[in-house]
N, C-alpha and C positions, 0 to 999 in steps of 0.2 A: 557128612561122614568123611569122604572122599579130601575137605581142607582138614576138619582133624586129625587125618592120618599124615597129611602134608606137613601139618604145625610139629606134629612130635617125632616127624624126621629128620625137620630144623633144626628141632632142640637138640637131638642125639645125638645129630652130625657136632654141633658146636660145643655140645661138653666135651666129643670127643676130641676136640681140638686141640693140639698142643701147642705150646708157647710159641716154637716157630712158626706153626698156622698164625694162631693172630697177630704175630709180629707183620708177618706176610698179608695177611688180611688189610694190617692198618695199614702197610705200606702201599697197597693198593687202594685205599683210600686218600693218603695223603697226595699220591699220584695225583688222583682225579681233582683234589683239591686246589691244587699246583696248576694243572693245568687250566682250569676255571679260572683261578684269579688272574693268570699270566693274559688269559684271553680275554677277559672283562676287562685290564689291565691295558692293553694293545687298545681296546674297543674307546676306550676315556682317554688314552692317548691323543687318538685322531679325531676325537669328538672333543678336542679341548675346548675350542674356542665356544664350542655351546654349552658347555657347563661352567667355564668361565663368566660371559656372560648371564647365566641364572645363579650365580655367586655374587656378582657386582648389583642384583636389583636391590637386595636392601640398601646397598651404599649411595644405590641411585634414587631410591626411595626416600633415602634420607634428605636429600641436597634439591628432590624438587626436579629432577629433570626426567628423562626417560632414556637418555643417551649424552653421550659426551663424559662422563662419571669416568675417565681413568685413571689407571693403578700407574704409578712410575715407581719404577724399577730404578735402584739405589746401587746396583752392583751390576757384573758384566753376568756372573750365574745366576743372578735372581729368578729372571723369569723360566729361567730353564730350574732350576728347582722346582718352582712353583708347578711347571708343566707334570711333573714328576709327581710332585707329594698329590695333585688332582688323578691323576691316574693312578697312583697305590690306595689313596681313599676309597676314586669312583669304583676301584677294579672290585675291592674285597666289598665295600658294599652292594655292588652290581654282583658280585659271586656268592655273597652271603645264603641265599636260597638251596645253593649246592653243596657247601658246605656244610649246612646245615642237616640235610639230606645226607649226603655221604655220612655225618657223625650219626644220625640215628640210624643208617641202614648198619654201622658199624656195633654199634650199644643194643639193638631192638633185638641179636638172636639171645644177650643174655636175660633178659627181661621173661619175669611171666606176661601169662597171655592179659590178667585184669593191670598189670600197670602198661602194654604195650598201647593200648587204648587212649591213653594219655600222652603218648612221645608226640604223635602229629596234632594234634591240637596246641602243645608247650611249642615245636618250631614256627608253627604257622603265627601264634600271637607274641614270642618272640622277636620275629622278623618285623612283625606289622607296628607293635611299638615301640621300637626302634627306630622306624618310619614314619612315624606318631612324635616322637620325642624331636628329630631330627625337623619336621618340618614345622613344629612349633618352632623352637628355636629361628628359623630362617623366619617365622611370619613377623616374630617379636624385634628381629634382630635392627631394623631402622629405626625405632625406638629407643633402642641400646644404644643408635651409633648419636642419635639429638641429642640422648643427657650426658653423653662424656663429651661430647663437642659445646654443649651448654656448659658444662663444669668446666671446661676450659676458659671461657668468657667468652668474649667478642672481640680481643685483639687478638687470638689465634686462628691462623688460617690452617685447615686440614689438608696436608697432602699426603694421602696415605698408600703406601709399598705395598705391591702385592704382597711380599712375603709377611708382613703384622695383619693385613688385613684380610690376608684367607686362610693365614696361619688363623691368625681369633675365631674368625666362623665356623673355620673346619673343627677348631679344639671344641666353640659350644655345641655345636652339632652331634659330634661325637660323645659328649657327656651327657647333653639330654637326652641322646638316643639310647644308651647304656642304662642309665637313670631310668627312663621306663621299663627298663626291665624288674623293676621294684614289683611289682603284683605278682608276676612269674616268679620269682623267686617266694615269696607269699606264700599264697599259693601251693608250690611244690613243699614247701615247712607246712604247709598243714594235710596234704597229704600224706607226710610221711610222718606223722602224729609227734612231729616235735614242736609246732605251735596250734592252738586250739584259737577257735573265735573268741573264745571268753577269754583266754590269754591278752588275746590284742585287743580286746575292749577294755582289760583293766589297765593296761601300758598305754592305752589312749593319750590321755596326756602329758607323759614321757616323748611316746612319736610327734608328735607333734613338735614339741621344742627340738629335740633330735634333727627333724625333717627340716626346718626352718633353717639351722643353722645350720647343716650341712651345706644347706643350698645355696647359703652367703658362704660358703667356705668354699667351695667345687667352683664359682663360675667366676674364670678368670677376669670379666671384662667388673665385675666385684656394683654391679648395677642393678640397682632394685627392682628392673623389669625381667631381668633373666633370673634373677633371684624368686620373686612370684612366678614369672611362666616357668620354674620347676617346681615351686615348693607347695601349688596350688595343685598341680594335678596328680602327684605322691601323697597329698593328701586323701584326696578324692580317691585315687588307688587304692588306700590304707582302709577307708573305709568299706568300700566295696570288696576285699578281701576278707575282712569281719561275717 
């Protein structure tokens, strides 16, 4: 009794809220947001060299060794780029969890009480296949690196810059982890009764051709194992959202 009168305090307070409350609201989210990243951010900074090296294992995986696999650097900023773009990735991914958080504590007072029930279950498996997507990618990714160094022959020798070779990682990374967000999205369209299961069983094989080719479309390294490790488990997605 005592949370239902709680709940419809929340509410009243927040309808009663005017435009500069939630501006002020958000900006007090974006606050906390800022400071999360900046500090995840800091935190991947001075942990470079250890995320660095679990960056280089597919390359090292690829070549057969366990060590010795280095990146040369082609410019005087390079690796100092490179330090950087690894701490704005690690930071927002290391902060993602908060962010996350801060946005539904932000959206959950407009929300009724039967869709509120569904915000933490959407962040929690948002985050998680994201993390899903991202470490496929890295499993596949030595894989990736033997057929473009196979396509290239046997008179080319690979010496690869940080900056292409953890620019490429970081870009697959990023798209498969985004790309698993395919179900979530799903999902939330059939919650909100603008796709139905029977909908997407008769689109079946439209998706399909769709899914395929997006996924030789989206992966920049354009290699039929990154191409299958997305276009196989969006499948798998698709149906499981049926």
């Amino acid at each position: 009794m005592a949370a239902t009168i709680l709940r419809r305090e929340r509410r009243a307070v927040h309808e009663s809220m005017t435009i500069t409350d939630h501006l002020g609201e958000l900006r007090r989210r974006l606050m906390v947001c800022v400071v999360a990243f900046a500090g995840a951010g800091i935190l991947c900074y001075l942990a470079y060299g250890s995320i660095l090296r679990f960056l280089e294992r597919p390359y090292c995986a690829s070549i057969g060794v366990h060590h010795g696999c280095a990146l040369y650097a082609t410019g005087p900023l390079d690796a100092f780029a490179i330090r950087l773009n690894v701490a704005g990735y690690g930071g927002l991914t290391l902060a993602s969890p908060v962010l996350l958080f801060e946005l539904w504590r932000f959206v959950t007072p407009g929300l009724k009480a039967h869709e509120k029930r569904y915000t933490l279950p959407f962040v929690f498996a948002s985050f998680s296949l994201f993390a899903l997507g991202a470490s496929i990618d890295w499993l596949t990714f030595p894989h990736v690196l033997i057929f473009l160094h196979a396509a290239g022959g046997p008179g080319i020798k690979d010496i690869f810059s940080p900056a292409t070779y953890i620019g490429l990682i970081l870009a697959l990374m990023a798209i498969f982890g985004i790309t698993f967000e395919f179900p979530v999205v799903l999902v939330a369209l059939e919650l909100a009764h603008v796709l139905t299961p029977a909908k997407l069983s008769h689109f079946r094989r439209i998706a399909i051709v769709v899914i395929v080719v997006v996924s030789a479309v989206i992966t920049p390294s354009s290699d039929p194992f990154s191409m299958l490790a997305l276009a196989v488990p969006l499948l798998i997605f698709y149906e499981l959202s049926i």
